[in-house]
The first five atom37 places (N, CA, C, CB, O) and aatype in JSON, in Angstrom:
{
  "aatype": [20, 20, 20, 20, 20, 20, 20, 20, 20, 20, 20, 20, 20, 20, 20, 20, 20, 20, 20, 20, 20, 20, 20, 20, 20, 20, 20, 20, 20, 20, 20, 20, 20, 20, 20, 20, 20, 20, 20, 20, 20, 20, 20, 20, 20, 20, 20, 20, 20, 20, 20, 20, 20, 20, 20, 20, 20, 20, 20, 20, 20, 20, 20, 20, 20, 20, 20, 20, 20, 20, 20, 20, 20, 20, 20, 20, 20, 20, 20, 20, 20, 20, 20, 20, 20, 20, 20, 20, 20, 20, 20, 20, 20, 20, 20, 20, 20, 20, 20, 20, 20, 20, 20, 20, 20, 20, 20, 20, 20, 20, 20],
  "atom_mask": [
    [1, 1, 1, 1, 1],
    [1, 1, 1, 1, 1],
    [1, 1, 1, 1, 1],
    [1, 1, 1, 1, 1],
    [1, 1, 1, 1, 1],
    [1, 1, 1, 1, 1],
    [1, 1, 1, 1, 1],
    [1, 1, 1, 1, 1],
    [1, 1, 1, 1, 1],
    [1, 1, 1, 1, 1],
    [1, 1, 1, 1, 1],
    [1, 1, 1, 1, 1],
    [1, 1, 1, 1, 1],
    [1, 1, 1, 1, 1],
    [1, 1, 1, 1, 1],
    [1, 1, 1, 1, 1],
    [1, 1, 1, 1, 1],
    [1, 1, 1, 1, 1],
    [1, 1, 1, 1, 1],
    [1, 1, 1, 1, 1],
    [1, 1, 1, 1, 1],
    [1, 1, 1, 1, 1],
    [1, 1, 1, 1, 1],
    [1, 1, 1, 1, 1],
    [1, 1, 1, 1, 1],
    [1, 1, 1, 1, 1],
    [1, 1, 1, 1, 1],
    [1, 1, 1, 1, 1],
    [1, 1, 1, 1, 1],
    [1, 1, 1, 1, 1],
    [1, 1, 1, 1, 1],
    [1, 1, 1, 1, 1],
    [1, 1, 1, 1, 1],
    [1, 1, 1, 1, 1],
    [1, 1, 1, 1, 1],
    [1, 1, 1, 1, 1],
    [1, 1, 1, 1, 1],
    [1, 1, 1, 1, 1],
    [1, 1, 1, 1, 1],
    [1, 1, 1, 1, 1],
    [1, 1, 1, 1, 1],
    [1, 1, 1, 1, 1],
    [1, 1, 1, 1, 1],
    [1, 1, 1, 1, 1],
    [1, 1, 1, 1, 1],
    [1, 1, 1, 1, 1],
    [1, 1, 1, 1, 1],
    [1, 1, 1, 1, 1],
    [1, 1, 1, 1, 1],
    [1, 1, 1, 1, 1],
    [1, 1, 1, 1, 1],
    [1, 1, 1, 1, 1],
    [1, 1, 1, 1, 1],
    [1, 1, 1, 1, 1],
    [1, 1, 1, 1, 1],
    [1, 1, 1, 1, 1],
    [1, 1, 1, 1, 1],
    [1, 1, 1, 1, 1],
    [1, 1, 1, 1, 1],
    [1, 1, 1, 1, 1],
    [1, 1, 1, 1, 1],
    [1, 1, 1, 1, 1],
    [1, 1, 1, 1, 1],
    [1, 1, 1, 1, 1],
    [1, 1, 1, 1, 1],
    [1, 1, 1, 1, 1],
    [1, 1, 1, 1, 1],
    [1, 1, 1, 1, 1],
    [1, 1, 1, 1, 1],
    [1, 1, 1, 1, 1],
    [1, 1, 1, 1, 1],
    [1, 1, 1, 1, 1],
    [1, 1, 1, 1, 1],
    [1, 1, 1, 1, 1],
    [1, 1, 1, 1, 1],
    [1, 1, 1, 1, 1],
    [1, 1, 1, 1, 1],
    [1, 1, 1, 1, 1],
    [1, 1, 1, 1, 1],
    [1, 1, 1, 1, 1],
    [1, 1, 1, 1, 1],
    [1, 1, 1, 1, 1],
    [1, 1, 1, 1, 1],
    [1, 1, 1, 1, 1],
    [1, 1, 1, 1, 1],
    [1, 1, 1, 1, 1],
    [1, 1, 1, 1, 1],
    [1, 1, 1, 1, 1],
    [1, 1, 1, 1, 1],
    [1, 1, 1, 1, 1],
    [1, 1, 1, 1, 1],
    [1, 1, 1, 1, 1],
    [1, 1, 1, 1, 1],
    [1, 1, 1, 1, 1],
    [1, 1, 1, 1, 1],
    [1, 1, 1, 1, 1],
    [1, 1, 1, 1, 1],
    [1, 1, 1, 1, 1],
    [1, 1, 1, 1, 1],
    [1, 1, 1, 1, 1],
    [1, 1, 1, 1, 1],
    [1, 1, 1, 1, 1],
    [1, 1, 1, 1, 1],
    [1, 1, 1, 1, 1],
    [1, 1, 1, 1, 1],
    [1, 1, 1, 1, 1],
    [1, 1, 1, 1, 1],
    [1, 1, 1, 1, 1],
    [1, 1, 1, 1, 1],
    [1, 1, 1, 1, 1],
    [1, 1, 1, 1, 1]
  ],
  "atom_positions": [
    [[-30.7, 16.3, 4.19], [-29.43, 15.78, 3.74], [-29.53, 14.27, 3.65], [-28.29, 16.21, 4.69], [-29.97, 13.68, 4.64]],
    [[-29.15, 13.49, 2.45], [-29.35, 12.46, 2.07], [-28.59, 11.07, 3.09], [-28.96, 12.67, 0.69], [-27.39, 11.26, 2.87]],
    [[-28.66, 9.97, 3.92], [-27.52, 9.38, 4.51], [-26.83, 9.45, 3.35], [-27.61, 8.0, 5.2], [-27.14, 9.64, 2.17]],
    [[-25.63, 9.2, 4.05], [-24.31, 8.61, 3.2], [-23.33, 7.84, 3.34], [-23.66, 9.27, 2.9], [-22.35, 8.43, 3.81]],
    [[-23.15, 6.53, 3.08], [-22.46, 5.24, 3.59], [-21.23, 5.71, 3.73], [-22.48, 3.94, 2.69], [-20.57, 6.42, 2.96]],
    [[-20.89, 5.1, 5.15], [-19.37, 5.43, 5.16], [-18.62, 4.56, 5.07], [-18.9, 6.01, 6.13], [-18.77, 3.52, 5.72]],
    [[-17.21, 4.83, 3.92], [-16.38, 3.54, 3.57], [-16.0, 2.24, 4.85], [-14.88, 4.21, 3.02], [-15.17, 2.49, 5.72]],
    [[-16.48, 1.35, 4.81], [-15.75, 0.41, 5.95], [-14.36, 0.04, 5.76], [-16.45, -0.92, 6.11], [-13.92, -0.54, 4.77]],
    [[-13.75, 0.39, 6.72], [-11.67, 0.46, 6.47], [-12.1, -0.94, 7.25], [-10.08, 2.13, 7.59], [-13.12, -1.19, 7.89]],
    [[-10.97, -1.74, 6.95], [-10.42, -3.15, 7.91], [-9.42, -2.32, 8.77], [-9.47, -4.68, 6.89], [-8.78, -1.35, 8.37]],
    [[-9.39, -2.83, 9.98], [-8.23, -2.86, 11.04], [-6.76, -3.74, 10.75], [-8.91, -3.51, 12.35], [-5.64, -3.33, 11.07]],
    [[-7.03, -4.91, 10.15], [-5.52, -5.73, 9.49], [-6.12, -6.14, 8.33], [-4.73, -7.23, 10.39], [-7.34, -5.99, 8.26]],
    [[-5.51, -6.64, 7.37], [-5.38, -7.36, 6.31], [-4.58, -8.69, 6.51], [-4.83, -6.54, 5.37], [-3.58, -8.64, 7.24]],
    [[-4.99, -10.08, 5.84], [-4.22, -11.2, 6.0], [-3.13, -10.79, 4.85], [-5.08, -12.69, 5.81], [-3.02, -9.81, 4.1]],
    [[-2.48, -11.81, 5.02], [-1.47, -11.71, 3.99], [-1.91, -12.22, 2.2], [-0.25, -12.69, 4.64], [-1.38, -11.72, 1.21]],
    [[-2.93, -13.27, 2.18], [-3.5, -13.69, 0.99], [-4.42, -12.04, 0.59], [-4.58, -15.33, 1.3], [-4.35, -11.69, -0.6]],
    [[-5.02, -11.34, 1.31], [-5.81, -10.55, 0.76], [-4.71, -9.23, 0.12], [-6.98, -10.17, 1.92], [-5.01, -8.44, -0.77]],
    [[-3.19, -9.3, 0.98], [-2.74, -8.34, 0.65], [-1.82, -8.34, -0.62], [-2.28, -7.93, 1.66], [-1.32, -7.37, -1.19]],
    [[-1.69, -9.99, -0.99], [-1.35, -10.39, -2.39], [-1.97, -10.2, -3.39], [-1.2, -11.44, -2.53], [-1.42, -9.64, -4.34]],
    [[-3.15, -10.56, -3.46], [-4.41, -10.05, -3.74], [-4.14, -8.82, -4.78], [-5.16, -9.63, -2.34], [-3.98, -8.57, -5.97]],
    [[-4.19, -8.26, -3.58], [-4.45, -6.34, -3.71], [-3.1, -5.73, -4.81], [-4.16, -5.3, -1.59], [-3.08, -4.98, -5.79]],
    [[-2.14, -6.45, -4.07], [-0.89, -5.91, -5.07], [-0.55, -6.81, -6.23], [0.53, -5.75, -4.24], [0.12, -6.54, -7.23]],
    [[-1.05, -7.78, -5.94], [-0.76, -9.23, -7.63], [0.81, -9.53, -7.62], [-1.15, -8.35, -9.87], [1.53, -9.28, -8.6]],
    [[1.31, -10.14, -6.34], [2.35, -10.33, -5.91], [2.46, -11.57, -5.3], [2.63, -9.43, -5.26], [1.72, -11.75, -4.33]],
    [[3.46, -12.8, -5.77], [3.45, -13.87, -4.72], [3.8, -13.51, -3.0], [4.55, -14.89, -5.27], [4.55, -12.56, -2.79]],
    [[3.3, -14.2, -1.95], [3.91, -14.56, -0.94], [5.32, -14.2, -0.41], [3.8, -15.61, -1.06], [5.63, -13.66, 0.65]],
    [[5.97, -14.55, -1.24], [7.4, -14.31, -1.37], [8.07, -13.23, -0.8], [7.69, -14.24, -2.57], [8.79, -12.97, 0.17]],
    [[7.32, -12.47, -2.2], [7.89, -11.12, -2.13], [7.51, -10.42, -1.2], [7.7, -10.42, -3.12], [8.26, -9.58, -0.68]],
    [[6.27, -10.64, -0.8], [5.62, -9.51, 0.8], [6.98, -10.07, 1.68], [3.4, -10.17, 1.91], [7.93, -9.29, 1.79]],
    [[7.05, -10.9, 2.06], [8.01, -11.49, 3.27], [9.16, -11.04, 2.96], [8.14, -13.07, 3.48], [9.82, -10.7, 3.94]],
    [[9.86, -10.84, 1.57], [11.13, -10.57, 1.78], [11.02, -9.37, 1.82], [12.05, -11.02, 0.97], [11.72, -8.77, 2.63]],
    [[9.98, -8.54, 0.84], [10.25, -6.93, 1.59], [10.05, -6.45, 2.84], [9.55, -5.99, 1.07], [10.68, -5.44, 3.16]],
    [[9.14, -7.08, 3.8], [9.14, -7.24, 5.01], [10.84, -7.48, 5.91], [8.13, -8.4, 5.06], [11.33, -7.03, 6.94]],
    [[11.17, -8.17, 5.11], [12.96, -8.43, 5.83], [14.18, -7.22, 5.36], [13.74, -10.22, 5.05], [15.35, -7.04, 5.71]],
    [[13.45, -6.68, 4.61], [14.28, -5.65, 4.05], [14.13, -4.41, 4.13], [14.37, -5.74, 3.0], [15.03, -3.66, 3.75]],
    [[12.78, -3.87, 4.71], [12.49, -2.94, 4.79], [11.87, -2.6, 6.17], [11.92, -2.8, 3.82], [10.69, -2.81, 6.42]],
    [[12.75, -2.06, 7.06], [12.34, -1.53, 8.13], [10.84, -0.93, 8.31], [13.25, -0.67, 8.32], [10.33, -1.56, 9.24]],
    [[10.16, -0.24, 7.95], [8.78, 0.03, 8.03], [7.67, -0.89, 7.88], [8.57, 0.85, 7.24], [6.56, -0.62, 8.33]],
    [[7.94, -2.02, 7.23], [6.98, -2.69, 7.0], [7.15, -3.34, 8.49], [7.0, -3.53, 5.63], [8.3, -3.54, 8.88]],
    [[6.07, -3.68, 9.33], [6.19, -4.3, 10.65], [4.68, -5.18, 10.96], [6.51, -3.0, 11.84], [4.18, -5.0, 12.07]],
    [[4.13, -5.89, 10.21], [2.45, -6.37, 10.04], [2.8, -7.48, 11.66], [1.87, -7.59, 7.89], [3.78, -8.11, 12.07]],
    [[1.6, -7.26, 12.09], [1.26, -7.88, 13.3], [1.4, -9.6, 12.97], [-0.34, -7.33, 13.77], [0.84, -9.98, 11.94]],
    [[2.15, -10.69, 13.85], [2.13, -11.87, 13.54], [1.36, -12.86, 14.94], [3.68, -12.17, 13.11], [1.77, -12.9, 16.1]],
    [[0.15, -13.6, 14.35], [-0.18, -14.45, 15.63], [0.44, -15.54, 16.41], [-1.13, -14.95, 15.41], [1.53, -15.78, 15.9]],
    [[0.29, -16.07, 17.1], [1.31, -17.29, 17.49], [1.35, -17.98, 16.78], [1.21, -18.05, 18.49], [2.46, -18.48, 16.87]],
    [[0.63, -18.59, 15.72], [0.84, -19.52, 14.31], [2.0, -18.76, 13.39], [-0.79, -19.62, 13.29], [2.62, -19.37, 12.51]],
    [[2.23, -17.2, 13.73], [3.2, -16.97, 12.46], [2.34, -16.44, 11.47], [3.95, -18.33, 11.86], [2.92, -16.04, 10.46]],
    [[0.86, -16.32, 11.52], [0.15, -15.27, 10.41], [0.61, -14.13, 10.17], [-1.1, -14.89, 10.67], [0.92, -13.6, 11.23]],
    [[0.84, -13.42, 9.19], [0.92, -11.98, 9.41], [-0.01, -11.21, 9.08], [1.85, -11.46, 8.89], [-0.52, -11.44, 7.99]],
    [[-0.5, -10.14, 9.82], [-1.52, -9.18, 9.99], [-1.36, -7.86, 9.14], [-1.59, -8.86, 11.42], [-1.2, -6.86, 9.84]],
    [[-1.36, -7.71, 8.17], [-1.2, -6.27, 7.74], [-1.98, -4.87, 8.31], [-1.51, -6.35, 6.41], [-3.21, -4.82, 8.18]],
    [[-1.22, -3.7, 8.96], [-2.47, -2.75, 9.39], [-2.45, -1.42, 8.31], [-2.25, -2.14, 11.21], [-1.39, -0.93, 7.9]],
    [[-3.52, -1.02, 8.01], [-3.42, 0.42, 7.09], [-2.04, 0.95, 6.52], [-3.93, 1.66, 8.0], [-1.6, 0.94, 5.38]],
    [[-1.53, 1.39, 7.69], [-0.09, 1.85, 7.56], [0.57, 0.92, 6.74], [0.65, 1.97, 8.89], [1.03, 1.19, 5.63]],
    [[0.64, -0.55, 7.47], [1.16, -1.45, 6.29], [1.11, -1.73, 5.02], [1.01, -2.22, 6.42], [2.03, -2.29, 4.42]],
    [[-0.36, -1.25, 4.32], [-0.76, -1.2, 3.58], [0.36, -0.28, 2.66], [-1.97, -0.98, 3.92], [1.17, -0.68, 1.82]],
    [[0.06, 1.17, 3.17], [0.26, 2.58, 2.81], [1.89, 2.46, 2.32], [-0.08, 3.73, 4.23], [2.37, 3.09, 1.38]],
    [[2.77, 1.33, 3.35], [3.8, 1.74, 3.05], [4.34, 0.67, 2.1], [4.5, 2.06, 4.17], [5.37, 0.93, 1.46]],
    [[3.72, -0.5, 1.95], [4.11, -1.16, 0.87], [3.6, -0.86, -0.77], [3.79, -2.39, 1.28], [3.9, -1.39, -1.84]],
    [[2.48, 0.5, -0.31], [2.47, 0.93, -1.63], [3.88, 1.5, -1.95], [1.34, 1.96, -1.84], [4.76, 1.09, -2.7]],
    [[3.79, 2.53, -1.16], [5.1, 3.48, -1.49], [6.2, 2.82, -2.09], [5.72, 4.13, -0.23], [6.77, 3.32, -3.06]],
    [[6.62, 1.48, -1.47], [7.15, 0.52, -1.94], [7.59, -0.03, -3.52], [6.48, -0.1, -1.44], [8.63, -0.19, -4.17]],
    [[6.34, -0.17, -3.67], [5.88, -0.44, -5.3], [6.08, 0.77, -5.88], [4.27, -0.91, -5.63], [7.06, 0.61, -6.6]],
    [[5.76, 1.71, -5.95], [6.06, 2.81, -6.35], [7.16, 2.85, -6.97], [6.03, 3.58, -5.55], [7.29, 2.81, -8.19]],
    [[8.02, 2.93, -6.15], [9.87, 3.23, -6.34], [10.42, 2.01, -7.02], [10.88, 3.38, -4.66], [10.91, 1.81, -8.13]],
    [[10.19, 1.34, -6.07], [10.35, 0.02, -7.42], [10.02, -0.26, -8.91], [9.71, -0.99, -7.11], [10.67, -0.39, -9.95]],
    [[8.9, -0.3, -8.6], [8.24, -0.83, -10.12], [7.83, 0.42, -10.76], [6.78, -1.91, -10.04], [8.05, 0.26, -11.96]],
    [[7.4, 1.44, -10.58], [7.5, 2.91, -11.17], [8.08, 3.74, -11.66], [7.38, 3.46, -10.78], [7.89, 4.3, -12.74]],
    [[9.29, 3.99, -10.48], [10.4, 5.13, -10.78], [12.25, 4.23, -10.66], [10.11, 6.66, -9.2], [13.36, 4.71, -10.44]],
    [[11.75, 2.76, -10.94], [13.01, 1.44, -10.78], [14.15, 1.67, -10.11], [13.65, 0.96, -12.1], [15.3, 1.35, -10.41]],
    [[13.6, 2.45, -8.84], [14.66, 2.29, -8.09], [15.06, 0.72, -8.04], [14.35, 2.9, -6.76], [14.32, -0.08, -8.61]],
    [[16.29, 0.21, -7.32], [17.09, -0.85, -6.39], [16.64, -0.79, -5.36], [18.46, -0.77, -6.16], [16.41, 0.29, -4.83]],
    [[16.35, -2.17, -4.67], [16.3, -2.32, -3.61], [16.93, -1.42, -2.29], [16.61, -3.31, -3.75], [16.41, -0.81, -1.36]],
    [[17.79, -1.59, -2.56], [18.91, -0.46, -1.94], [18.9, 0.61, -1.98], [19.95, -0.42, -2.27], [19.39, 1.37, -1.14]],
    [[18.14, 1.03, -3.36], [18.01, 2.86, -3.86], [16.54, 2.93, -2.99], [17.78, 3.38, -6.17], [16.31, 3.96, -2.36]],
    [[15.86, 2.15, -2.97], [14.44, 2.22, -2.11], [14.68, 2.74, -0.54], [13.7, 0.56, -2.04], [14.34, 3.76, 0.06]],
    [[15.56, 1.33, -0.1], [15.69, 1.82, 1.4], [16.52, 3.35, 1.72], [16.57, 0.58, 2.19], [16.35, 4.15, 2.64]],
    [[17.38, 3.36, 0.67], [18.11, 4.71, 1.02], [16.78, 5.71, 0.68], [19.7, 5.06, -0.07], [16.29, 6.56, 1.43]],
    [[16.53, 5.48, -0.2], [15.54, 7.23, -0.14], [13.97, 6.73, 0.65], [15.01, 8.1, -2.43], [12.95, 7.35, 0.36]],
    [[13.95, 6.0, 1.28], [12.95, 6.02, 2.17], [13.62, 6.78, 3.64], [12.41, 4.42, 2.33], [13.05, 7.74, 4.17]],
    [[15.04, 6.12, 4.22], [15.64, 6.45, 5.14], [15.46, 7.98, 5.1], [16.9, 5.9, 5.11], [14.8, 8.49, 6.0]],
    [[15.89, 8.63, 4.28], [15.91, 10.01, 4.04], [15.05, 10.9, 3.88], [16.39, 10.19, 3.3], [15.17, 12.06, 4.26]],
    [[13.9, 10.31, 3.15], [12.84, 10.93, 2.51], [11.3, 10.1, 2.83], [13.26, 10.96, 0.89], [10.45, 9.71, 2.02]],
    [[11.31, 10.03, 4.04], [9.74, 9.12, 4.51], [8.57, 9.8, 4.63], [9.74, 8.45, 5.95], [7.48, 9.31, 4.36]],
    [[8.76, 11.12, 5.11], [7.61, 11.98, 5.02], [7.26, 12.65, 3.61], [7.82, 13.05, 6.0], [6.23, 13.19, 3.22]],
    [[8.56, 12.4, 2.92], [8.04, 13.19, 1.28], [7.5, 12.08, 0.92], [9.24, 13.83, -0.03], [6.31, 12.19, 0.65]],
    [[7.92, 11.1, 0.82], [6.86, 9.69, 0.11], [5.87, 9.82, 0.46], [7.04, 8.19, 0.4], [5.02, 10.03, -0.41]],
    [[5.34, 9.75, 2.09], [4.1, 9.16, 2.02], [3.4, 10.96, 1.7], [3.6, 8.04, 3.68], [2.23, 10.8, 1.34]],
    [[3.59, 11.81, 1.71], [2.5, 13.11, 1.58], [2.56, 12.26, -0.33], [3.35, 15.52, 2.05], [1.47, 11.93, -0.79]],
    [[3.74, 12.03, -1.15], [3.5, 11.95, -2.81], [2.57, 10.85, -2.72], [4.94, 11.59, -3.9], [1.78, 10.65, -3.64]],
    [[2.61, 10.12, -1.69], [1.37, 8.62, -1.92], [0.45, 8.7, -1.68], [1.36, 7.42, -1.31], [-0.39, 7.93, -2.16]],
    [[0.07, 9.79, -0.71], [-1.41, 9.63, -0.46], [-1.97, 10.72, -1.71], [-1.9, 10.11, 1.35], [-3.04, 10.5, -2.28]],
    [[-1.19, 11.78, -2.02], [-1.63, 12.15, -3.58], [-1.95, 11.67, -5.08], [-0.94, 12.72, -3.85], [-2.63, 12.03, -6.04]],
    [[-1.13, 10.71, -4.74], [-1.31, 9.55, -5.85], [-2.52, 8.62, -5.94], [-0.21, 8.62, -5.71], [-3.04, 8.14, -6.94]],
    [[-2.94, 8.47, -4.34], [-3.91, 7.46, -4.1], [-4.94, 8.74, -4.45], [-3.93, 6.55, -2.44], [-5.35, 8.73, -5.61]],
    [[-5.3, 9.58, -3.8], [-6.3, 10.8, -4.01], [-6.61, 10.69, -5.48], [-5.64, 12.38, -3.61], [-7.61, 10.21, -6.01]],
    [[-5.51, 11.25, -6.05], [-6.05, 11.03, -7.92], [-5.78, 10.03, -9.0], [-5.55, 12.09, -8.74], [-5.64, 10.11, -10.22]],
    [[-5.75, 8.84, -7.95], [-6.28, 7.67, -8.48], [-7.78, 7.31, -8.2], [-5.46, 6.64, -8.0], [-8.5, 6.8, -9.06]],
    [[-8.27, 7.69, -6.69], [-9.57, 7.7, -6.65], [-10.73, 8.77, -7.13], [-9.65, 7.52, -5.56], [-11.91, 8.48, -7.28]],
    [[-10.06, 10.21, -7.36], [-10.56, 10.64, -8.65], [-10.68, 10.08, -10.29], [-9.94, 11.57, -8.7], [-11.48, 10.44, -11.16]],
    [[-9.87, 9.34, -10.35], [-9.92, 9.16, -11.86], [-10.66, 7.84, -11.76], [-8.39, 9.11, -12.73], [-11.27, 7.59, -12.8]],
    [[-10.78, 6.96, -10.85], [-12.19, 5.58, -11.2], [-13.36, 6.54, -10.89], [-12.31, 3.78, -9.83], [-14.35, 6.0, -11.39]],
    [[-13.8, 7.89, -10.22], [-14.79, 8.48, -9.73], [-15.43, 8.86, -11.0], [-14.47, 9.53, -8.78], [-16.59, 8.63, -11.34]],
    [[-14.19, 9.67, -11.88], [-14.65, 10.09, -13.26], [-14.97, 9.18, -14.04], [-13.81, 10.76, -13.93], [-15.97, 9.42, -14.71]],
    [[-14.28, 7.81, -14.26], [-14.67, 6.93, -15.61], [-16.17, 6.26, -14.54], [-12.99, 5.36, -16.33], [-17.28, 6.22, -15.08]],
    [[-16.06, 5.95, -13.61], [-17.98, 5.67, -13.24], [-18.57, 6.66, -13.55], [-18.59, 5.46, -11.65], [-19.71, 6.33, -13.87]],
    [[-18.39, 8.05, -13.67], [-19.56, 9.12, -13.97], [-19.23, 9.28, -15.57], [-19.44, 10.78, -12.96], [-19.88, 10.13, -16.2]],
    [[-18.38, 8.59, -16.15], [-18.46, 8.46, -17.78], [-19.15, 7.34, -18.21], [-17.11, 8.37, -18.47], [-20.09, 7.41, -19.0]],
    [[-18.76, 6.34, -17.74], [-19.54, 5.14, -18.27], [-21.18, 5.36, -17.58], [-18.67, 3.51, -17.69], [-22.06, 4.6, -17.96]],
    [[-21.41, 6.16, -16.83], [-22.95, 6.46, -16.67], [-24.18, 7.04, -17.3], [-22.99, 6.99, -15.93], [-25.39, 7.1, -17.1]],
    [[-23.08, 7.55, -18.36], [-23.81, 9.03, -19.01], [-23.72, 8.46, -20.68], [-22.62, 10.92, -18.65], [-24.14, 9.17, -21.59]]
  ]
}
């Protein structure tokens, strides 16, 4: 059986890497952070904030409803309040066959 590298996960994310990732000013992480109960990223005594996995996971979900299916701010927190375990099982499905579909266009652009 061949090794096989195993993905290296980070334990936190800074806040520049997690702008980064979503193509979002500063701003906006912090105010959805003030607005949204789940988001809770670890802060050092300077006031850094630490993003952990989960944090990650749930500011996708985030984006989602927002910028996807346009909920309101307000329409977000209400159907998160209500519906937190149906989001994240629809997000991590989403993430699943999103990482199927870059799996397929690398085994297209290979061939």
């Amino acid at each position: 059986m061949p090794f096989k590298e195993r993905e290296i996960s980070k334990m936190y994310y800074t806040m520049g890497e997690v702008t980064t990732m979503f193509d979002v000013n500063h701003s906006l992480i912090r105010y959805y952070e003030k607005e949204f109960d789940i988001l809770q990223p670890k802060k050092n005594k300077k006031g850094n904030r630490y993003f952990t996995p989960e944090d990650i996971e749930n500011l996708k979900i985030i984006f989602h409803l927002i910028r996807d299916k346009g909920y309101t701010i307000q329409g977000a927190k209400d159907h998160l309040k209500n519906n937190i375990d149906e989001s994240k099982s629809q997000q991590s499905i989403v993430s699943a066959l999103e990482n199927l579909k870059k799996f397929l266009l690398e085994v297209r652009d290979q061939l």
